[in-house]
N, C-alpha and C positions, 0 to 999 in steps of 0.2 A: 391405459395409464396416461398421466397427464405429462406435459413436459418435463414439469421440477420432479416428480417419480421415476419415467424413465433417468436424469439425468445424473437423480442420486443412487439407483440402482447402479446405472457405470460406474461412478464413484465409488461406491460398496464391493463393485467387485476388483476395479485398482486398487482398491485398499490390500486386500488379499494378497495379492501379488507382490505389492510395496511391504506388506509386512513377514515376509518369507526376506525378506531380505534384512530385514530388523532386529536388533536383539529383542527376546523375549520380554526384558522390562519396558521398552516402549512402546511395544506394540499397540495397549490400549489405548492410544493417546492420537495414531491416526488411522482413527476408521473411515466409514465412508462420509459419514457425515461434515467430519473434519475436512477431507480432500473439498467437497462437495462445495464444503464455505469458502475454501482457500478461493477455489474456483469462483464464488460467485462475487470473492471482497475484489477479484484481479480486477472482474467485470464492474464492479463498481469503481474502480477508481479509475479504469479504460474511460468511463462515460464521463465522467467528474473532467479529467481531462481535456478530455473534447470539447465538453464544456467552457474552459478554458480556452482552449485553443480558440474558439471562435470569436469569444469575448474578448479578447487579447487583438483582435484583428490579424492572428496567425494565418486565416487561411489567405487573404490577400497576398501576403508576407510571402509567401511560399509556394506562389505561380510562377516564378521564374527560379531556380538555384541561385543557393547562396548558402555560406559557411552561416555558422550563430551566429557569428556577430551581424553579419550584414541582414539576417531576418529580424534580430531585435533591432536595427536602425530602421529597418521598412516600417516596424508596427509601432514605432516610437517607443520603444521599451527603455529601459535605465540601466546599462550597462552593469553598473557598479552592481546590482542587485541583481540582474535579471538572466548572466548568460548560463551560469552552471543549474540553473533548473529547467530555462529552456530548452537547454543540453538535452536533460532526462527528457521531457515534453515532447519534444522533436524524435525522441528514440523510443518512446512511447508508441507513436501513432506511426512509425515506418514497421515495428510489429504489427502494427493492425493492415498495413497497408494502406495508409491513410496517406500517407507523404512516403517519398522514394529517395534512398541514401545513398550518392554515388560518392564511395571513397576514393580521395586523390590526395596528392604529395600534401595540399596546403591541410587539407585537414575532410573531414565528411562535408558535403553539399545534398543540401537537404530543398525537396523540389514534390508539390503535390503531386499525387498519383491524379489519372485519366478519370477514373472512377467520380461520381458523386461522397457528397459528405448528407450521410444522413444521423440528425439530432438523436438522441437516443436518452430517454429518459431514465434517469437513474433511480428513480421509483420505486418501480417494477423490482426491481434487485433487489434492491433492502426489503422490500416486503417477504420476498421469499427467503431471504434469510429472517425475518423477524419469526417465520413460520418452520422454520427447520432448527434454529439453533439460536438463540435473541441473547443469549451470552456475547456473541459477537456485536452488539449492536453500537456498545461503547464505539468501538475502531470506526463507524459508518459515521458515528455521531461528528467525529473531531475532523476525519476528512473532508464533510461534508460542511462543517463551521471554518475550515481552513479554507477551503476551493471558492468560496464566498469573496474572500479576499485577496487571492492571488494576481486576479488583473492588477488592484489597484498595485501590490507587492512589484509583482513586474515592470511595471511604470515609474515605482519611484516615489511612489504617493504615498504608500505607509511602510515601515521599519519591519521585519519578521518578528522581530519581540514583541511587536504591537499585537500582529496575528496571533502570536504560538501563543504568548505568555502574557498575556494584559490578565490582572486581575480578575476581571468576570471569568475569564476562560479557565482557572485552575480548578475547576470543578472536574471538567474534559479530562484532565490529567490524570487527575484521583480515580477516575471511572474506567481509564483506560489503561494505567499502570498497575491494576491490581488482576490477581489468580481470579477471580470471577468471569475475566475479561477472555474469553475463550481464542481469542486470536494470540492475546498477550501472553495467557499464561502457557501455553505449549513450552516458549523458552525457559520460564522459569522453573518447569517440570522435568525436561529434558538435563536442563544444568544440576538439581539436584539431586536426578537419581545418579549423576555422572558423580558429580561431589557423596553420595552415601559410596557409593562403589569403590570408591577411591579412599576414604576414611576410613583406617583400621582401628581408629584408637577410639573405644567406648567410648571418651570424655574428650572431645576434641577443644581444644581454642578455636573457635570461629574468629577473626578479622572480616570484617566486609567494606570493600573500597567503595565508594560513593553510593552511600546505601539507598537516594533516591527514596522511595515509599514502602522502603523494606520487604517489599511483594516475594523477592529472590529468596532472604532469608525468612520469610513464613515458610514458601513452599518446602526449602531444605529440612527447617524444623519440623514442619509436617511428616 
């Protein structure tokens, strides 16, 4: 068996186990397959990251301790924009053991691990989801036209509405907040088998608050 075989076999069989624990209506919705992606979008956005991290001139940044603020002044980052995602970033890569987090009164200090940083191309990943499950592909597509931009974000240099939402990029949106989108639509499955379960009345009034691209209520009316 090859790596991604054995890998979604484990996943097929935590499936089993995760779904004994599950009401019967959701069951179908995480098999191993599902786990398997969960597992392999983490590892994609781990690399994506790192990616970041390096470009960003993080790992300099984070040879000696320091709270966020004092590593976004090491790397020259832009305060105003930059500390509540470094935040995540920094707590990113101390699960990986990448950088080491000693908590103290002022706040977490954040300090590279002894270990090597080795590059990891994020490739390899998507491929093997393109080959397991390519429903997912949308959510690789938009991380990966985001994480393009995030130096420059960090820095100062461009707006987040420029990244997330510029024009050209509303395509990304459309592709990724629809029920085809096998990452995205799980929520939207879960919420309305919860919503039929919960609706007694044959002929209900639907209201729906910020209907967004309406994905929620197709899956409900589905």
């Amino acid at each position: 068996m090859t790596g991604s075989e054995i890998a979604l076999a484990e996943a097929t069989a935590a499936a089993v186990v995760l779904q004994e624990a599950l009401p019967r209506s959701l069951r179908p919705l995480f098999g191993g397959s599902f786990l398997r992606s969960w597992d392999l979008y983490d590892e994609f956005i781990f690399r994506l990251t790192l990616r970041v991290f390096e470009g960003a001139g993080l790992e300099a940044a984070t040879r000696e301790p320091g709270l966020t603020p004092d590593v976004a002044a090491r790397a020259g980052l832009d305060p105003a924009q930059a500390l509540i995602p470094l935040d995540w970033i920094l707590r990113q890569l101390a699960t990986h053991d990448i950088l080491v987090a000693e908590h103290t009164a002022e706040g977490t200090r954040w300090c590279r691990s002894h270990g090597p940083i080795s590059s990891l191309d994020p490739t390899p990943v998507r491929e093997e989801q393109a080959a397991l499950d390519p429903s997912w592909l949308p959510a690789y597509t938009l991380a990966e036209t985001v994480a393009r931009d995030y130096v420059r974000f960090l820095r100062g240099e461009v707006a987040g509405e420029e990244v997330l939402f510029s024009p050209a990029r509303f395509r990304l949106w459309i592709e990724y907040f629809s029920n085809a989108n096998g990452l995205y639509a799980v929520n939207n499955r879960v919420g309305a088998i919860a919503a039929a379960q919960w609706l007694t009345d044959p002929q209900p009034t639907i209201l729906e608050l910020g209907g967004g691209l309406g994905s929620a209520a197709c899956a409900l009316l589905a």
